[in-house]
C-alpha positions as a Python dict, from the first residue, in 0.01 Angstrom:
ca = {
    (1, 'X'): (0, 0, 0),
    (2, 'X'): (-107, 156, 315),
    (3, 'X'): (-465, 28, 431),
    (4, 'X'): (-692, 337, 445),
    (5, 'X'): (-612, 422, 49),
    (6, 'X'): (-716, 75, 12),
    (7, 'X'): (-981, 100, 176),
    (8, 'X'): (-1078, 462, 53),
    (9, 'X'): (-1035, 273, -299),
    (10, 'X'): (-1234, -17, -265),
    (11, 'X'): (-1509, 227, -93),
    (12, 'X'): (-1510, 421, -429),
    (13, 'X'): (-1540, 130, -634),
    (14, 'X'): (-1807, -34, -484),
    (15, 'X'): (-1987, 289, -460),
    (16, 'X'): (-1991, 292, -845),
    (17, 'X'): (-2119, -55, -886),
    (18, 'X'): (-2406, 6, -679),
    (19, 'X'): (-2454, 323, -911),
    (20, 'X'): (-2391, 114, -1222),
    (21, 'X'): (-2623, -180, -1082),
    (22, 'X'): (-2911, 97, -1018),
    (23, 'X'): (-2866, 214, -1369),
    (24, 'X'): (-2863, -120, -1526),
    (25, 'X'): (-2504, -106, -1625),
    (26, 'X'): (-2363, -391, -1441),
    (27, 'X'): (-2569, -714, -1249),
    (28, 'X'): (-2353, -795, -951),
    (29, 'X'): (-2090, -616, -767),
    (30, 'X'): (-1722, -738, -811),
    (31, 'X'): (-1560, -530, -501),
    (32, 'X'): (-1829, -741, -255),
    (33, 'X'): (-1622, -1037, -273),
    (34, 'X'): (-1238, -834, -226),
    (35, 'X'): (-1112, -869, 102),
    (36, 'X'): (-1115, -543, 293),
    (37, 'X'): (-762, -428, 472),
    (38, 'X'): (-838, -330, 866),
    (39, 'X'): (-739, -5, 942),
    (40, 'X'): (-491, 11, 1208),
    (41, 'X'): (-599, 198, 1556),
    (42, 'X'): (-389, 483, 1616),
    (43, 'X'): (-245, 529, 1977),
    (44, 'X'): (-394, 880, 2122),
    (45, 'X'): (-138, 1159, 2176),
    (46, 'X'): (-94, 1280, 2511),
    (47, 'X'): (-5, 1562, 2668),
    (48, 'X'): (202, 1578, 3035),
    (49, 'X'): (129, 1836, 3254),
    (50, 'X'): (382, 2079, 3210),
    (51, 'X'): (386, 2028, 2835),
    (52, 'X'): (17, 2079, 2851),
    (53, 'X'): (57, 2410, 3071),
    (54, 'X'): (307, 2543, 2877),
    (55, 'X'): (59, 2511, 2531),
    (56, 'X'): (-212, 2706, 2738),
    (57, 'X'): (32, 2983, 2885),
    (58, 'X'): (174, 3038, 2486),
    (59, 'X'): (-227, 3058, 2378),
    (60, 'X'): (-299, 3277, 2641),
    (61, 'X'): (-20, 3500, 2537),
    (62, 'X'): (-121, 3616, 2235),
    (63, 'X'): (168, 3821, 2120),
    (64, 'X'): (293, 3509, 2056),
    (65, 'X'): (41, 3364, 1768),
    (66, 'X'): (86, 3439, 1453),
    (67, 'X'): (-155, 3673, 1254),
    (68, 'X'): (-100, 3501, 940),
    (69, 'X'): (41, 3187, 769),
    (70, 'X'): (344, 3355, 685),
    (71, 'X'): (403, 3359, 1064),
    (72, 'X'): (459, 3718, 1093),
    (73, 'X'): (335, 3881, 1476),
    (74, 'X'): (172, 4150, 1583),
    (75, 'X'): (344, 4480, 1610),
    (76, 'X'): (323, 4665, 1937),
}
């Protein structure tokens, strides 16, 4: 299982004990004791230079963005 639904998982659980602990429910927390995955870092993305100019010439050009998510242009 990948490690940030783990750890989105075990962040939800424990977030209810210490609800059900401040309510009486429960006396200890059982997701204190689980091992906790490390997320792994992710590598930033890049851009080269003419990659990068090319990006800011089609933004500048705005005939060329779409008006909608359908991806239909502009007209005229």
């Amino acid at each position: 299982m990948n490690a940030a639904i783990v750890t989105r998982r075990l962040s939800t659980l424990s977030s209810f004990y210490r609800w059900a602990a401040r309510h009486e429910i429960v006396t200890g927390d059982a997701v204190a004791l689980a091992e906790k995955p490390k997320r792994p870092q992710r590598m930033p993305v890049w851009l080269e230079k003419e990659e990068q100019a090319r990006l800011e010439a089609t933004i500048k050009d705005r005939r060329n963005l779409p008006i909608n998510i359908f991806g239909h242009t502009r007209s005229g």
